[in-house]
C-alpha positions in Angstrom: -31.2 70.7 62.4 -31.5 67.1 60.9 -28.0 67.4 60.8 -27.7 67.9 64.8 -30.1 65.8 65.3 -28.7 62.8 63.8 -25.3 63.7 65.6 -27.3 63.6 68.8 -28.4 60.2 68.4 -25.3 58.6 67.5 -23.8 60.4 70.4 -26.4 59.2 72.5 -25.7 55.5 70.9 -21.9 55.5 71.9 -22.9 56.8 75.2 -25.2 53.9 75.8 -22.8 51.4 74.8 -20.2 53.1 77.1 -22.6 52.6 79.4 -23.2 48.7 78.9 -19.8 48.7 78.9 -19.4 49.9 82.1 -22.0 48.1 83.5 -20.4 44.9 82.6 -17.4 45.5 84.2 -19.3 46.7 87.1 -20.9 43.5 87.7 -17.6 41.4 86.5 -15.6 43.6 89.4 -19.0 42.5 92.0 -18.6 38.7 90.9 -14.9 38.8 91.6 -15.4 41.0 94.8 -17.5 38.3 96.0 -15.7 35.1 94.9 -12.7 36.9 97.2 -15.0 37.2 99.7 -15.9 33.8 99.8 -12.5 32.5 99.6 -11.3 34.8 102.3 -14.6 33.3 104.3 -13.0 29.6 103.4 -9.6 30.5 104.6 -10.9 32.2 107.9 -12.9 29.0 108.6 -9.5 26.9 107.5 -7.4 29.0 110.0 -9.9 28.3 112.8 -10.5 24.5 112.3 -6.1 24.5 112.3 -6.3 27.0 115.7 -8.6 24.1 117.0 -6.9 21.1 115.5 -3.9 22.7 117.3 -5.3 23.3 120.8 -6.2 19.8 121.0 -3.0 18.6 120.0 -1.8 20.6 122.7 -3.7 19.3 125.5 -2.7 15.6 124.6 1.3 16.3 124.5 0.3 18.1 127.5 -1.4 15.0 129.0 1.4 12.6 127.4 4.2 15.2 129.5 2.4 14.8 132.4 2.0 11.0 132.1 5.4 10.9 131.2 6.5 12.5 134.6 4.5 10.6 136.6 5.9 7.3 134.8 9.5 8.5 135.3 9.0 9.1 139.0 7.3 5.8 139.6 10.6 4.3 137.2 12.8 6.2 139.6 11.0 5.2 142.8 11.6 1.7 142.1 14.8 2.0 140.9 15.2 3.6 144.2 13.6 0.8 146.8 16.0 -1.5 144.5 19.3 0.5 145.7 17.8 0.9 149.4 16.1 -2.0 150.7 14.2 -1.0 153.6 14.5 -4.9 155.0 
C-alpha cells in the first residue's frame, strides 16, 4: 500500500508540473494574443489617419482642379477679347 501510495504522489507530482506547464503556455499564448491585439488596434488607427490624410488631399486637388479651370477660362477669355476687339 506504501508502494501505491508513493506511486500516487509522484504521479500526482508530474501531473502538477504538467499543469504549470500548461499554465505557462496559457498565459504566454494570452500575452501574445494581446500584443496582436494591440498591434492590429495600431494598424486600424494607422489605416484611418491615411483614409483621412487621403480625403483631405482629395479635396485640395479638388479645389486646385477647380481653380485651375476657372484660371484657364479667364486665360482663354482674354486671349479671346485679344483676337476680337470689340472697338
Amino acid at each position: 500500500m506504501a508502494d501505491r501510495m508513493n506511486a500516487f504522489d509522484i504521479r500526482m507530482d508530474a501531473l502538477g508540473a504538467k499543469l504549470e506547464v500548461t499554465a505557462n503556455i496559457a498565459e504566454s499564448n494570452a500575452r501574445v494574443i494581446q500584443a496582436l491585439a494591440n498591434a492590429a488596434a495600431e494598424a486600424r488607427e494607422e489605416r484611418q489617419q491615411l483614409f483621412e490624410r487621403m480625403e483631405r488631399h482629395e479635396a485640395k486637388m479638388e479645389g486646385l482642379r477647380i481653380e485651375t479651370a476657372r484660371m484657364l477660362d479667364i486665360l482663354i477669355n482674354q486671349r479671346n477679347q485679344g483676337d476680337n476687339p470689340t472697338n
